[in-house]
N, C-alpha and C positions, 0 to 999 in steps of 0.2 A: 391760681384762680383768675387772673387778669386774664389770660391764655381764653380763655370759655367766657368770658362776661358781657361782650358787646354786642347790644344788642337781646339781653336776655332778662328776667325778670327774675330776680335774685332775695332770698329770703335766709338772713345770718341769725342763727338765735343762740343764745348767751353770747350776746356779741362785746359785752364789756362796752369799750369805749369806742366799739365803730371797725375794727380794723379791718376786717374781710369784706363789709359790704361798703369800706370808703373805698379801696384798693378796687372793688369791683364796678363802681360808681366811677373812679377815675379810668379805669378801662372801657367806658363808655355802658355801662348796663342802661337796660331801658329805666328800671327804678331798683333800685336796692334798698330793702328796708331791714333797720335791726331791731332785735329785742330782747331786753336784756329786764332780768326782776330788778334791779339795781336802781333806783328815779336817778343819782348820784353821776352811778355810770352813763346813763343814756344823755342827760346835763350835758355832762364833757363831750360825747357822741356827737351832737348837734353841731355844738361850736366846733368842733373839730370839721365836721360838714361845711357850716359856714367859713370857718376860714381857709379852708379849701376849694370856694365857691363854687360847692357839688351840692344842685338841685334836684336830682335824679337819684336822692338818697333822701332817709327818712328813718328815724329813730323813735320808738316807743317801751314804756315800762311795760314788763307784762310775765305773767310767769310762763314760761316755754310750753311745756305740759299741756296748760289751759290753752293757749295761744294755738298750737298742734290740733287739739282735739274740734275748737270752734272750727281751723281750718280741713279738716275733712269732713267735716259734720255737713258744714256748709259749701263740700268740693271746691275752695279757693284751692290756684295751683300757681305752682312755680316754677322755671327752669331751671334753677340753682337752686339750694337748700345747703346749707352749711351746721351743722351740729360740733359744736367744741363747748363743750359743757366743761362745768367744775367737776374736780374729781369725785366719782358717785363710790368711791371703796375707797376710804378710811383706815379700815380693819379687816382683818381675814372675817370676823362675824358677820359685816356688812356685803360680802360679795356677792352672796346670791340676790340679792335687794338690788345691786348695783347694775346686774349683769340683765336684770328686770327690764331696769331704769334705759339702759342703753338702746334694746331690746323695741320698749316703750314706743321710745323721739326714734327710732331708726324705720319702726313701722309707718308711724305717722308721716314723718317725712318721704318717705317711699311713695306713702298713699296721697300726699298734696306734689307731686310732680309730675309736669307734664309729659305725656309720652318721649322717651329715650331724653328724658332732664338726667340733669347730674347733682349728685348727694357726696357733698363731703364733707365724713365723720372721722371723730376724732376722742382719745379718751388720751387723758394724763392719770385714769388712776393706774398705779402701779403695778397693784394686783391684780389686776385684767391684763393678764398678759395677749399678746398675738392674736393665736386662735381663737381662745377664749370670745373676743371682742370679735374678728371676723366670723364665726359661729353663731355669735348672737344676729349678726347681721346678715347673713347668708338663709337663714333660717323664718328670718320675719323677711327677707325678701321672696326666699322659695315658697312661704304660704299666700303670696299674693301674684304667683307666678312670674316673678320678677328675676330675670337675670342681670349681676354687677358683674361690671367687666372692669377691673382695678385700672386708671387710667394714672396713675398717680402715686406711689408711696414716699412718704417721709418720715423722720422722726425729728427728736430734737435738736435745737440748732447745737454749733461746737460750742458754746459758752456753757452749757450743759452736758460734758463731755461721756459717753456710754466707757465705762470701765468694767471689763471683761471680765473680771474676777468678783464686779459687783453687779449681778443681775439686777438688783431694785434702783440701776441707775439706767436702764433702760425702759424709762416709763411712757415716753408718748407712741402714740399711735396713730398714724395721720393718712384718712386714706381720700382720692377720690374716685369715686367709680361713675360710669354710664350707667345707667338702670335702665334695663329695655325690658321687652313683655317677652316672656318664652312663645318659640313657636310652636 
């Protein structure tokens, strides 16, 4: 993320304690703001800003969803947009709700970025596997004639080791892509 931040206006939601838009904030972003439903999380957020004395960062309570919608409603845009939400599949019953959910924040975020901005999304649920998840997101980008050019993949770090014989330990999904307009 640092790589792309300087110089850009940067929006982290479910940011927990700040990490993506402190990291992006110390690589020089114009402003980075996070938001997280958490009052707790975004607390530690702040101080965590402050004691890092990064003013070009900003932390607020808010639920993602709501926060997403006011911002397309109101065409607020952003050059970065970060999505790393809590895992939305639980349970095999839960997935298609999940795959909604993903679906959802991947449009909206699509629709608050500025021309050829960068969207990096992320799922830890397990049962969304791969495709699954790039599907949902290919799909709410092709109806708004939006081409993602994957600039970035990762998953989880080693301390979280992928064991080949156990597929449900390959659970994160870390992508970033370019989002530009078809021609």
């Amino acid at each position: 993320l640092r790589e792309f931040a300087k110089n850009k206006t940067v929006l982290d939601c479910f940011c927990n304690q700040g990490g993506f838009a402190l990291n992006a904030a110390f690589a020089g972003a114009l402003q980075a703001n996070g938001i997280d439903i958490s009052k707790t999380a975004i607390e530690v957020a702040n101080i965590n800003a402050k004691l890092n004395n990064l003013d070009n960062c900003n932390f607020e309570s808010a639920d993602v969803f709501d926060y997403l919608e006011k911002a397309v409603s109101s065409e607020k845009k952003w050059d970065i947009i970060i999505l790393d939400p809590p895992a939305f599949a639980k349970s095999r019953k839960s997935l298609p709700t999940a795959i909604k959910g993903y679906a959802k924040i991947n449009r909206m975020a699509i629709q608050s970025l500025n021309e050829g901005g960068i969207l990096v999304s992320s799922s830890c649920s397990q049962l969304v596997n791969e495709e699954i998840f790039l599907d949902a997101i290919n799909n709410v980008a092709s109806k708004q004639n939006k081409l993602l050019k994957i600039i970035y993949k990762g998953a989880q770090s080693p301390d979280h080791p992928i064991i080949s014989s156990m597929p449900e330990t390959n659970y994160l999904k870390f992508f970033i892509f370019k989002v530009e307009s078809r021609l």
